[in-house]
C-alpha positions in Angstrom: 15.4 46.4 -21.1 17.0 44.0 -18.8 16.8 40.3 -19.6 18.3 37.6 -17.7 21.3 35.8 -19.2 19.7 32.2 -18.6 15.9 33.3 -18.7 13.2 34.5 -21.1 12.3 38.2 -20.9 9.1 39.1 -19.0 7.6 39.4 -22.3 8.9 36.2 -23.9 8.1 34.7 -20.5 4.3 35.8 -20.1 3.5 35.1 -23.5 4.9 31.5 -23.0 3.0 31.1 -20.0 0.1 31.6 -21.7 0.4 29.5 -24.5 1.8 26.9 -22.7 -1.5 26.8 -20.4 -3.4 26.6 -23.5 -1.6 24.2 -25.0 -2.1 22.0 -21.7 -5.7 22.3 -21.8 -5.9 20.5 -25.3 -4.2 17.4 -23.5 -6.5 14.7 -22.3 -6.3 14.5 -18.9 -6.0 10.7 -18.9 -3.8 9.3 -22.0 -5.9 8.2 -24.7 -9.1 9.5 -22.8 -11.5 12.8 -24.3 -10.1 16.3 -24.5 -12.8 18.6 -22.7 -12.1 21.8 -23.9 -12.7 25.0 -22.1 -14.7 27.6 -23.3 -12.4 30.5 -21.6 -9.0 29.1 -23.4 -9.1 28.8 -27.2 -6.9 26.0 -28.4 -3.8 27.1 -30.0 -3.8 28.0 -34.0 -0.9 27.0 -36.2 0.8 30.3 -35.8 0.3 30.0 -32.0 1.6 27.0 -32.1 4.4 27.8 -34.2 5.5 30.7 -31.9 4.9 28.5 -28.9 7.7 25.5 -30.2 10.2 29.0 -31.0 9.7 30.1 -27.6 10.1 26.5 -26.1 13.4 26.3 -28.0 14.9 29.9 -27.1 13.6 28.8 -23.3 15.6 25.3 -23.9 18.8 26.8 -25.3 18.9 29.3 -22.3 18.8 26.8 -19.7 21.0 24.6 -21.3 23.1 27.8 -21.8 23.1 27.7 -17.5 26.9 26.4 -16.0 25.3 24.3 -13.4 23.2 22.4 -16.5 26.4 22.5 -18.5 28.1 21.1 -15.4 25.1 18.0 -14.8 25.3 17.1 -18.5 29.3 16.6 -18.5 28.9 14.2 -15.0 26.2 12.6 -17.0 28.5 11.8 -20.0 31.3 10.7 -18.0 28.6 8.2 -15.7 27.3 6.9 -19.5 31.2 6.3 -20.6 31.9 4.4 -17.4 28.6 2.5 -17.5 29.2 1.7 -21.1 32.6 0.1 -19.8 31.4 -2.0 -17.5 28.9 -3.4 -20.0 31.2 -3.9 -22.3 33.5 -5.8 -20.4 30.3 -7.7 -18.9 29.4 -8.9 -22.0 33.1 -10.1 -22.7 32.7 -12.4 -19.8 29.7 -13.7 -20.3 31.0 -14.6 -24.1 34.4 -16.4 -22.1 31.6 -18.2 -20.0 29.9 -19.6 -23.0 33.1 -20.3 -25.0 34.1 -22.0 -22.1 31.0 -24.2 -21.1 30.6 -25.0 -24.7 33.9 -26.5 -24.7 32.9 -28.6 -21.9 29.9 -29.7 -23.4 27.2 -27.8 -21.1 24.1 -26.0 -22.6 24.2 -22.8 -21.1 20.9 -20.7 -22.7 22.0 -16.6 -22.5 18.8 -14.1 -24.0 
């Protein structure tokens, strides 16, 4: 049987589907708001639901399996490194700026 290097098999895949639209339908459709429950979908039973959060993890793995995800997650680190730089070094400064109004005696209130 073929199966896609980065996807779930048909079977995997269908099967997923389908508990994924059930597991939908137990959602509210407003947060905190009533579940209405359709008579035509069944909400999920611990073994469904159990063999829906496997199939959610092989499906997760896959795609983070993919180069081009592999690719967007190392661009991601590097932005986070540079951005935790800069905050770094921001918050360096501002420190100097208090140091330095405190030493001329002006209140300077930094939250």
């Amino acid at each position: 049987m073929y199966e896609p290097k980065y996807k779930l098999n048909k079977k995997d895949a269908k099967r997923w589907h389908a508990l994924l639209t059930r597991h939908c339908l137990e959602c509210p459709a407003k947060p905190g708001g009533k579940v209405k429950h359709n008579p035509k979908y069944a909400p999920l039973t611990p073994e469904e639901n159990a063999e829906f959060e496997a199939l959610c993890k092989k499906r997760s793995d896959k795609l983070m399996a993919h180069p081009k995800i592999q690719e967007s997650l190392r661009h991601q680190r590097r932005k986070d490194r540079t951005l935790e730089k800069l905050v770094k070094r921001l918050e360096r400064l501002v420190a100097k700026m208090v140091r330095t109004a405190k030493k001329k005696g002006v209140k300077i209130d930094v939250d």
